[in-house]
DOROTOR-640916 format. One record per residue (C-alpha): residue number from 1; residue in one letter; x, y, z. Coordinates in Angstrom, 3 decimals, decimal comma. Example, Ala and Ser with C-alpha at 12.3 -4.5 7.8 and 13.67 -1.06 7.14 Angstrom:
# DOROTOR-640916
+-----+---------+----------+----------+----------+
: num : residuo :       xx :       yy :       zz :
+-----+---------+----------+----------+----------+
:   1 :       A :   12,300 :   -4,500 :    7,800 :
:   2 :       S :   13,670 :   -1,060 :    7,140 :
+-----+---------+----------+----------+----------+
END
This chain:
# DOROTOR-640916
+-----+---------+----------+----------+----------+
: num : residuo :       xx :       yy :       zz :
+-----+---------+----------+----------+----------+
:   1 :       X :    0,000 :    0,000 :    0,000 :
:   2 :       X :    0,682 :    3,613 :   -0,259 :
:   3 :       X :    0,327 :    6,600 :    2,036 :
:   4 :       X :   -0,315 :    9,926 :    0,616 :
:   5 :       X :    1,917 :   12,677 :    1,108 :
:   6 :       X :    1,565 :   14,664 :    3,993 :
:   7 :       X :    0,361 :   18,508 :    3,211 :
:   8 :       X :   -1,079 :   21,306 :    5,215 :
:   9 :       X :   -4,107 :   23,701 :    3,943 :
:  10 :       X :   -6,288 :   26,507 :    5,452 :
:  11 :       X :   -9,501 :   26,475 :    4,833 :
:  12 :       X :  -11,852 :   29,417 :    5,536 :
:  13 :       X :  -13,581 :   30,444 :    8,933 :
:  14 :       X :  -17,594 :   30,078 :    8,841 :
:  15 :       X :  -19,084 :   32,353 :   11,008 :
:  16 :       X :  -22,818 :   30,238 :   12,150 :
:  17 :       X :  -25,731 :   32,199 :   13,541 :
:  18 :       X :  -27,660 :   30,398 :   16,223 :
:  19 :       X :  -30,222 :   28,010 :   14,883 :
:  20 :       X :  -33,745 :   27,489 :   16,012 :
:  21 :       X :  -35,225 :   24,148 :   16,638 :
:  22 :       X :  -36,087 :   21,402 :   13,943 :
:  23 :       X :  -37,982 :   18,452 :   13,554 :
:  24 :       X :  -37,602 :   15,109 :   13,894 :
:  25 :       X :  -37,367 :   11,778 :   11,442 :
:  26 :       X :  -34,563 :   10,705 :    9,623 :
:  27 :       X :  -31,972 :   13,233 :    7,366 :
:  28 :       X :  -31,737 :   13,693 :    3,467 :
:  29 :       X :  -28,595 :   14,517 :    2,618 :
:  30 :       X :  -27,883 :   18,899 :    3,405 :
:  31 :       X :  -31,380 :   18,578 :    5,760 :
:  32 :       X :  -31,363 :   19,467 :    9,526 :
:  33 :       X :  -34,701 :   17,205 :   10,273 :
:  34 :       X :  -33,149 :   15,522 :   13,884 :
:  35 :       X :  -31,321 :   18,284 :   14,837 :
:  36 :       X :  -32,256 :   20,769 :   18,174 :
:  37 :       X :  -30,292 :   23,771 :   18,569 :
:  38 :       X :  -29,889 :   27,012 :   21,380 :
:  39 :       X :  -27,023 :   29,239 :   21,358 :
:  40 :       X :  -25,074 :   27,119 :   23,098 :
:  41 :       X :  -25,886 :   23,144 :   21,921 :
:  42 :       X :  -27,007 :   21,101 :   19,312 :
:  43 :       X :  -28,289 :   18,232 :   19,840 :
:  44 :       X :  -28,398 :   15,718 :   16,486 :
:  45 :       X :  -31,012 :   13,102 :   16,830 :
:  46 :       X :  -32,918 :   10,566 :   15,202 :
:  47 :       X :  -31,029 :   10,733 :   12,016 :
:  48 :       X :  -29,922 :    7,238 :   11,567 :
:  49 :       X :  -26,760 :    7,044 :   13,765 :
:  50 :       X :  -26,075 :    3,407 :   15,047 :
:  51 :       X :  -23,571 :    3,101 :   18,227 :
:  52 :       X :  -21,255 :    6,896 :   17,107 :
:  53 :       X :  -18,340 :    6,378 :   18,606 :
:  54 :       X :  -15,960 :    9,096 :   17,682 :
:  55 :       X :  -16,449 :   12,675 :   15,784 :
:  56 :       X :  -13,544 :   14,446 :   14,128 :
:  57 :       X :  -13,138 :   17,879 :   12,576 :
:  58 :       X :  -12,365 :   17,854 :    8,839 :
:  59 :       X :  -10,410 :   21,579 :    8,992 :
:  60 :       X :  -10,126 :   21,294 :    5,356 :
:  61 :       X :  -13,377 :   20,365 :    4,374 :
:  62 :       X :  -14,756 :   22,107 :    7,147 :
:  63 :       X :  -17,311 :   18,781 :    8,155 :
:  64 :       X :  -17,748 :   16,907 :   10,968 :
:  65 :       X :  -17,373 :   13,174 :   10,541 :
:  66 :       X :  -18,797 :   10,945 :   12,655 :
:  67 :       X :  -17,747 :    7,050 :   13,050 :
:  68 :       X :  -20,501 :    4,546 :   14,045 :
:  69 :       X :  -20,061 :    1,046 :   14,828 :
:  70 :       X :  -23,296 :    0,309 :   14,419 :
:  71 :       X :  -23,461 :   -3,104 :   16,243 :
:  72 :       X :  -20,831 :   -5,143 :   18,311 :
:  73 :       X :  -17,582 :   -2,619 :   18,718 :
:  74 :       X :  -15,662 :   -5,825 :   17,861 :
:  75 :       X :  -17,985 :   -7,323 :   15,582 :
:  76 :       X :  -16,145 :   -8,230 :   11,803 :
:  77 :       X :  -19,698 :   -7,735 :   10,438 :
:  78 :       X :  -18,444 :   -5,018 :    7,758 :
:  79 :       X :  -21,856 :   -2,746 :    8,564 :
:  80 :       X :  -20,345 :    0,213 :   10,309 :
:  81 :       X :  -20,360 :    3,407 :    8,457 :
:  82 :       X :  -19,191 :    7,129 :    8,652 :
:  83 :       X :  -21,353 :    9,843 :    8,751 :
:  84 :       X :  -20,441 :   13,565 :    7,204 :
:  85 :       X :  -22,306 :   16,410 :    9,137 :
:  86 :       X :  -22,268 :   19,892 :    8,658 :
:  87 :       X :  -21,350 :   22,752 :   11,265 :
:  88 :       X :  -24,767 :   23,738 :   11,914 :
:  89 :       X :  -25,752 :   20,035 :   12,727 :
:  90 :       X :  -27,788 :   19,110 :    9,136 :
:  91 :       X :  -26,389 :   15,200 :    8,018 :
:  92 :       X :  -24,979 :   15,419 :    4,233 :
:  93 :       X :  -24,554 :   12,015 :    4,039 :
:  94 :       X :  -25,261 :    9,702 :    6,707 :
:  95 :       X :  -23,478 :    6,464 :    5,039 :
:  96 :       X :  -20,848 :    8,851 :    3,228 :
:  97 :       X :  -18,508 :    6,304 :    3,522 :
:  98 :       X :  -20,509 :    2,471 :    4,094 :
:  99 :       X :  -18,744 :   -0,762 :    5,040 :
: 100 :       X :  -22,249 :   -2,657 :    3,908 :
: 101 :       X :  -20,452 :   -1,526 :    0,125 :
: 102 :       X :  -18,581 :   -3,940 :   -1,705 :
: 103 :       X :  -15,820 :   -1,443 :   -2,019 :
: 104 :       X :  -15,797 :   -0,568 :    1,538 :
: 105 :       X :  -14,497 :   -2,624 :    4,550 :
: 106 :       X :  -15,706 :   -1,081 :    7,983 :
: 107 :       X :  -16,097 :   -3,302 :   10,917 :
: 108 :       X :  -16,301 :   -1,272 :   14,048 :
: 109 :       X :  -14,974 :    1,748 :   13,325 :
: 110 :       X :  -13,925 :    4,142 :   16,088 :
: 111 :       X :  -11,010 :    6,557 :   16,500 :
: 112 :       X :   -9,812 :    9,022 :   13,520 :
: 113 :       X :   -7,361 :   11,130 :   12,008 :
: 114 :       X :   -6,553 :   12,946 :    8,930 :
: 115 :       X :   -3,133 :   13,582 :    7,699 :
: 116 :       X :   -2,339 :   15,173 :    4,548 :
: 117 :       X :   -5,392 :   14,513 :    1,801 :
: 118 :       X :   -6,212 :   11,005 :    3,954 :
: 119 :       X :   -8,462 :    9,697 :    6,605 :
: 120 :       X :   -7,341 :    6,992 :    8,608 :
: 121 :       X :   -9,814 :    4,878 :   10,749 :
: 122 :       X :   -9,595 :    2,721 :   13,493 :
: 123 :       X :  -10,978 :   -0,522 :   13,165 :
: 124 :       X :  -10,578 :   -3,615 :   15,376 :
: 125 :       X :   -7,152 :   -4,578 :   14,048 :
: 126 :       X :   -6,729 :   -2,752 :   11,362 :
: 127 :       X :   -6,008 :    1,118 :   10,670 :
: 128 :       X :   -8,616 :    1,674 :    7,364 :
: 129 :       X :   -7,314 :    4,804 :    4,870 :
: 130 :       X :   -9,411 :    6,576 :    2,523 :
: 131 :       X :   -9,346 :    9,302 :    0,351 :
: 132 :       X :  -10,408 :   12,566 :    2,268 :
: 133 :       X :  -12,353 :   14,314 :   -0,640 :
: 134 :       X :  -14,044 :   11,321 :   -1,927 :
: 135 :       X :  -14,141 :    8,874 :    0,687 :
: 136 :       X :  -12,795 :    5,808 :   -1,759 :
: 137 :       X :  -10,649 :    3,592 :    0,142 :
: 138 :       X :   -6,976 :    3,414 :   -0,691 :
: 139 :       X :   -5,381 :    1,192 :    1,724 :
: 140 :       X :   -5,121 :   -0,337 :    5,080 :
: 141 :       X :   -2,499 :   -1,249 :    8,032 :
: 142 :       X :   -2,898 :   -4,398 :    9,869 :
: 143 :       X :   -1,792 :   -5,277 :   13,112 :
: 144 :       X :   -1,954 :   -9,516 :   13,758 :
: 145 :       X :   -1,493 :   -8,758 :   17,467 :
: 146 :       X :   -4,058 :   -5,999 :   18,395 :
: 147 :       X :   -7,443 :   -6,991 :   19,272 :
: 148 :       X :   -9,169 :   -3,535 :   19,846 :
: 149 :       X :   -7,811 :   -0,625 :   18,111 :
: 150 :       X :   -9,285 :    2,232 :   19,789 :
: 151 :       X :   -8,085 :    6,019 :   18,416 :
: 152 :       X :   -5,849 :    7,587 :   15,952 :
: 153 :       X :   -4,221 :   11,230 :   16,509 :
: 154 :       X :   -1,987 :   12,803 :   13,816 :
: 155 :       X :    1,439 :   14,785 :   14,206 :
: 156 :       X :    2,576 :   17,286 :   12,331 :
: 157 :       X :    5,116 :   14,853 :   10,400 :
: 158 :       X :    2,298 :   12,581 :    9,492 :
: 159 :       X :    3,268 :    9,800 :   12,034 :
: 160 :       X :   -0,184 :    8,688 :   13,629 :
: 161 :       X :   -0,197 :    7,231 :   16,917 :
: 162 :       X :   -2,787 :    4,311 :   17,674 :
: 163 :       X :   -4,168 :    3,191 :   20,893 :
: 164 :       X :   -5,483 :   -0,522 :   21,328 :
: 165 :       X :   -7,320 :   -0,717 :   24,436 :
: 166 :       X :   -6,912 :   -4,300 :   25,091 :
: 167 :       X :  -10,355 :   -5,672 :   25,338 :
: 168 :       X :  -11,652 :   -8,802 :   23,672 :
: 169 :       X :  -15,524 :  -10,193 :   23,594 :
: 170 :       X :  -17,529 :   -8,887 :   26,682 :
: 171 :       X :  -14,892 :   -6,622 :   27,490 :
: 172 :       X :  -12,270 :   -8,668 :   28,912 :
: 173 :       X :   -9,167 :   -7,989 :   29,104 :
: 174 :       X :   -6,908 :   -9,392 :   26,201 :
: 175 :       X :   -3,434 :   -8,570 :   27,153 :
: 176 :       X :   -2,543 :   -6,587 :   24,208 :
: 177 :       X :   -3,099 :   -2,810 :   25,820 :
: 178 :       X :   -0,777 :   -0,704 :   23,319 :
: 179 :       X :    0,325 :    2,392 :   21,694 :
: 180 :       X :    1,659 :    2,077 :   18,536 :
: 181 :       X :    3,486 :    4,486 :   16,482 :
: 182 :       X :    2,026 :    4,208 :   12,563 :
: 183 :       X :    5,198 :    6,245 :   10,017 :
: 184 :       X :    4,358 :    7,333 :    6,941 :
: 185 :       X :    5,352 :    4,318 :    4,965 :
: 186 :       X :    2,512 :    2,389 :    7,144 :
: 187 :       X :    5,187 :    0,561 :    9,415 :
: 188 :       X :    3,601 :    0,073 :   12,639 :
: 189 :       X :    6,138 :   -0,048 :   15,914 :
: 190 :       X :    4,433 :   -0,668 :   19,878 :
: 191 :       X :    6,375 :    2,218 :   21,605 :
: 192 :       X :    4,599 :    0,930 :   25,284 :
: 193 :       X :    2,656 :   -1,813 :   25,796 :
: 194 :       X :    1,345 :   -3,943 :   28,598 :
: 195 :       X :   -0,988 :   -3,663 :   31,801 :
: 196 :       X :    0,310 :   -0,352 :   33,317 :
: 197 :       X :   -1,534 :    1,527 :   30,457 :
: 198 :       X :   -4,689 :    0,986 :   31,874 :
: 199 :       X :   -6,777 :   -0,146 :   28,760 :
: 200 :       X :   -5,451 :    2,719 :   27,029 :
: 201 :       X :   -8,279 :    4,719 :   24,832 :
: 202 :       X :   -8,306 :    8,356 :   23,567 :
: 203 :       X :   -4,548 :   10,146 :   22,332 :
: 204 :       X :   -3,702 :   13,500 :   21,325 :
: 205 :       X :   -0,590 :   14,674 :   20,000 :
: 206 :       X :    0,696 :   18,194 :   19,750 :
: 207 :       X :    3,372 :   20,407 :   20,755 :
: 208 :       X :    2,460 :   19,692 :   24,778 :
: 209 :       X :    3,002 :   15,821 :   24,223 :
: 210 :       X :    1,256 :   12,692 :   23,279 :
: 211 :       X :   -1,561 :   12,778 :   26,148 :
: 212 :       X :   -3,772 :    9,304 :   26,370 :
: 213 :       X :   -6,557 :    8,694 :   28,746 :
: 214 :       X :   -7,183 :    5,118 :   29,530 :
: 215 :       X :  -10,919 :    3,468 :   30,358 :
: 216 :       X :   -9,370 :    0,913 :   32,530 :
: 217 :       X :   -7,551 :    3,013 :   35,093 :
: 218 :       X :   -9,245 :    6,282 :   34,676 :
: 219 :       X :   -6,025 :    7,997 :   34,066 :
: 220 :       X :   -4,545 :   10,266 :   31,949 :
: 221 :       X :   -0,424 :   10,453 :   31,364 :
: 222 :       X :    1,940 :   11,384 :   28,562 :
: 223 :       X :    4,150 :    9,229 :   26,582 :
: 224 :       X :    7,490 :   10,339 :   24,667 :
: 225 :       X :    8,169 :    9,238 :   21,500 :
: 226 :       X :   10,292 :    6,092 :   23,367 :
: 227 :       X :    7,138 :    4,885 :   25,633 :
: 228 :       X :    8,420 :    6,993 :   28,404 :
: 229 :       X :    5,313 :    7,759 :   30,789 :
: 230 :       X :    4,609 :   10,771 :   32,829 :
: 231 :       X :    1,431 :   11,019 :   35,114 :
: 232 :       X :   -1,188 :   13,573 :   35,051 :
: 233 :       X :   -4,123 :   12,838 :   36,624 :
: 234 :       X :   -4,002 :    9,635 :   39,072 :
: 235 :       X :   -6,113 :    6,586 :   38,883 :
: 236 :       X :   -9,632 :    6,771 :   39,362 :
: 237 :       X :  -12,920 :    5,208 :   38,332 :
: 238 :       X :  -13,452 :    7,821 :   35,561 :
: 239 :       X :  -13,504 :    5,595 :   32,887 :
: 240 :       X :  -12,292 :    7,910 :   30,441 :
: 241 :       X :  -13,053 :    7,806 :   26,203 :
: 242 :       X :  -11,374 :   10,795 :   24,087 :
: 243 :       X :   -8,990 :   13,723 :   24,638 :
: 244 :       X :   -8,451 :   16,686 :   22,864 :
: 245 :       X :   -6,258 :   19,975 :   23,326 :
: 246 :       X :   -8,249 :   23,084 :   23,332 :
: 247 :       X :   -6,930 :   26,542 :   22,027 :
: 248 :       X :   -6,589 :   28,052 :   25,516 :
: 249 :       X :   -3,629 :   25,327 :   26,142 :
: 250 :       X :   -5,622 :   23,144 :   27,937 :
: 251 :       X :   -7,237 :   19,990 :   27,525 :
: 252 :       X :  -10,641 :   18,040 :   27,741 :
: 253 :       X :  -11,544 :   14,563 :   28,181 :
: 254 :       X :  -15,073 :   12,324 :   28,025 :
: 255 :       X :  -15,817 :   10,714 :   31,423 :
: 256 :       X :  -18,323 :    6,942 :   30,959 :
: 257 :       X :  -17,721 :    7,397 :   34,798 :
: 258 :       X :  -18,794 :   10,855 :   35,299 :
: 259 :       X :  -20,885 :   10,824 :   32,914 :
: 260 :       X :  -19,382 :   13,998 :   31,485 :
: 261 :       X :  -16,788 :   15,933 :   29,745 :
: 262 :       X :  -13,998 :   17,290 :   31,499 :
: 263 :       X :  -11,411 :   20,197 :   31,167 :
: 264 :       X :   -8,048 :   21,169 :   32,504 :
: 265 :       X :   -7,098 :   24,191 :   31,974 :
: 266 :       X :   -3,576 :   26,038 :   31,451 :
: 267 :       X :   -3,003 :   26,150 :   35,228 :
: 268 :       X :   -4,275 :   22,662 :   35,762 :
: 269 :       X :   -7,505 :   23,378 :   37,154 :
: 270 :       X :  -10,399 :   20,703 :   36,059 :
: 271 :       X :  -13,743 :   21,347 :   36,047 :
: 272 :       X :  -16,928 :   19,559 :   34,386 :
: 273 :       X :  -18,212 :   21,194 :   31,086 :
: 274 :       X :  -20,792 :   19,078 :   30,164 :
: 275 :       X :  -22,757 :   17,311 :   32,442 :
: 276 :       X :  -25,807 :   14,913 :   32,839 :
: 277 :       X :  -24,670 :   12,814 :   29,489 :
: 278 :       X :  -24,414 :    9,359 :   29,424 :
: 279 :       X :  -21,669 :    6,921 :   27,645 :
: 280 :       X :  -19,604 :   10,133 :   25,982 :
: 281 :       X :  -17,556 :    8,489 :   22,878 :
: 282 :       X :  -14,728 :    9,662 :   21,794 :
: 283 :       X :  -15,079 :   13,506 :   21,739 :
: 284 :       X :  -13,611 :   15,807 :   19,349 :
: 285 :       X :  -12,989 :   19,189 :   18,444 :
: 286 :       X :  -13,843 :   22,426 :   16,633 :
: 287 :       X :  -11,187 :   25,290 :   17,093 :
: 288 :       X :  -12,747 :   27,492 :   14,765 :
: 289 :       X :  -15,805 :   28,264 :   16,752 :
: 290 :       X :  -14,224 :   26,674 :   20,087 :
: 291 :       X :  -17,029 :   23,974 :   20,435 :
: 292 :       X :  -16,609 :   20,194 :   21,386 :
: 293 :       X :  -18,090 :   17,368 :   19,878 :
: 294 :       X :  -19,532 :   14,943 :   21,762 :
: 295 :       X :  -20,837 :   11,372 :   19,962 :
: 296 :       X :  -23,200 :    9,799 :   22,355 :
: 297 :       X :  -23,179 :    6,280 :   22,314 :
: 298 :       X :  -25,340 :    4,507 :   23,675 :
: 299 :       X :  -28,336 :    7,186 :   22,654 :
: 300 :       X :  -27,221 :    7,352 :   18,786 :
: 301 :       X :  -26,866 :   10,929 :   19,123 :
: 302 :       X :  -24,153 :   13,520 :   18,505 :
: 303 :       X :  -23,956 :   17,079 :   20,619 :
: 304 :       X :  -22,501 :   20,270 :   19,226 :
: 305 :       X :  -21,379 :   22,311 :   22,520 :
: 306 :       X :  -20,490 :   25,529 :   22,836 :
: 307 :       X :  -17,539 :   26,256 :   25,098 :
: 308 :       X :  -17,439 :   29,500 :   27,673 :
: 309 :       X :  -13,436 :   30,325 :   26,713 :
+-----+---------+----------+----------+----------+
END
């Protein structure tokens, strides 16, 4: 297989007036039928998402794309699909990208990234690559040993870093908690692995680290680019999903535990930001207009939050 080359691009700011409510039933493709909206959230419902697990930020598109396992999260029943959504919550195309397809294969997928004109997609044991514009699929990296690949976060050298959270059916543990280190060439290296990263889930890379939070332990730490590991915030029953950086150099996590999402701020203070939500997937982010996206799993809804700073 081949890897596209790695290139940055701007794409313009869209500045969204508040929306007023809308109906119900399921979404044509530019529609916002499921959607509820105030100032400060929309809520995307009743559209046709099946188990969303993660939401992502295409900057270059400027879309929200939403992965949904639709099923089993480690079921190889090739049904899961990717959603693209607009900014002001209206579906464009709810199957954009369809592992029911004969040119498709999407298990479970969960955790993405784009790098360069490519989206990259977390599935099971396998990182799935597509074409960014089109949503064609143009490759894949396997990994024999991993039995839950979990979430994908880009660099700015187009090395992606993978989590496997170590689960196998019902949950149990599987012994093969990992982060792996994905180059550009599609070699895969384990730069940690074992028990002491606490079923590791969501990862973010930037210039403050590689942060992961872990749904075993309820931790989050950083790795260097050799495994090294640095705590952050201790143990806890948390159980925690996705991470992101936000723009005030901070970061925010999703809590199954707290049933919430999180924030530390730039002088390590952590408050709750969203509250009262159950099973928050793996989160994402919109720097533009400072909101987080929050894929609800267990309801088969996605939120669009507003945050304060």
């Amino acid at each position: 297989m081949s890897l596209a080359p790695i290139r940055h691009r701007v794409a313009l700011v869209l500045l969204l007036a508040p929306l007023g409510a809308c109906g119900g039933g399921e979404s044509e493709p530019g529609s916002r039928a499921g959607t509820l909206a105030t100032e400060a959230r929309i809520t995307i419902a009743d559209v046709g998402f099946a188990t969303p697990e993660s939401v992502l930020h295409d900057t270059i598109s400027d879309v929200y794309l939403v992965s949904n396992i639709n099923g089993d999260p480690l079921g190889r029943d090739d049904n899961g699909f990717i959603s693209r959504v607009a900014p002001d919550g209206s579906v464009i195309a709810l199957k954009w990208i369809d592992g029911s397809t004969s040119d498709a294969t999407l298990n479970a997928p969960k955790g993405m990234a784009v790098s360069g004109s490519s989206l990259f997609v977390a599935d099971i044991d396998c990182v799935r690559i597509f074409d960014l514009a089109s949503g064609a699929p143009t490759g894949e990296v396997c990994v024999p040993e991993a039995t839950f690949l979990n979430d994908i976060a880009a660099d700015e050298y187009g090395t992606l870093w993978v989590t496997d959270t170590g689960f196998s059916e019902g949950f149990a543990p599987s012994g093969t908690d990992a982060v792996y280190r994905m180059a550009a060439d599609g070699r895969m290296n384990a730069i940690a692995e074992g028990d002491f990263l606490g079923h590791p889930n969501g990862i973010a890379v930037g210039s403050r680290g590689i942060f992961v939070v872990t749904f075993g332990s309820g931790e989050v730490f950083t790795l260097t680019a050799d495994g090294e590991r640095t705590t952050v915030l201790p143990a806890s029953d948390r159980q925690l999903d996705g991470v992101e950086f936000v723009r005030d150099g901070g970061f925010m996590f999703s809590s199954w535990g707290e049933q919430a999402v999180l924030r530390v701020g730039p002088t390590g203070a952590l408050r709750r930001i969203v509250t009262d939500i159950e099973a928050p997937a793996d989160i994402g982010y919109d720097a533009r207009r400072n909101r987080v996206l929050i894929p609800l799993f267990n309801a088969n809804q996605v939120l669009i939050e507003a945050l304060d700073g």
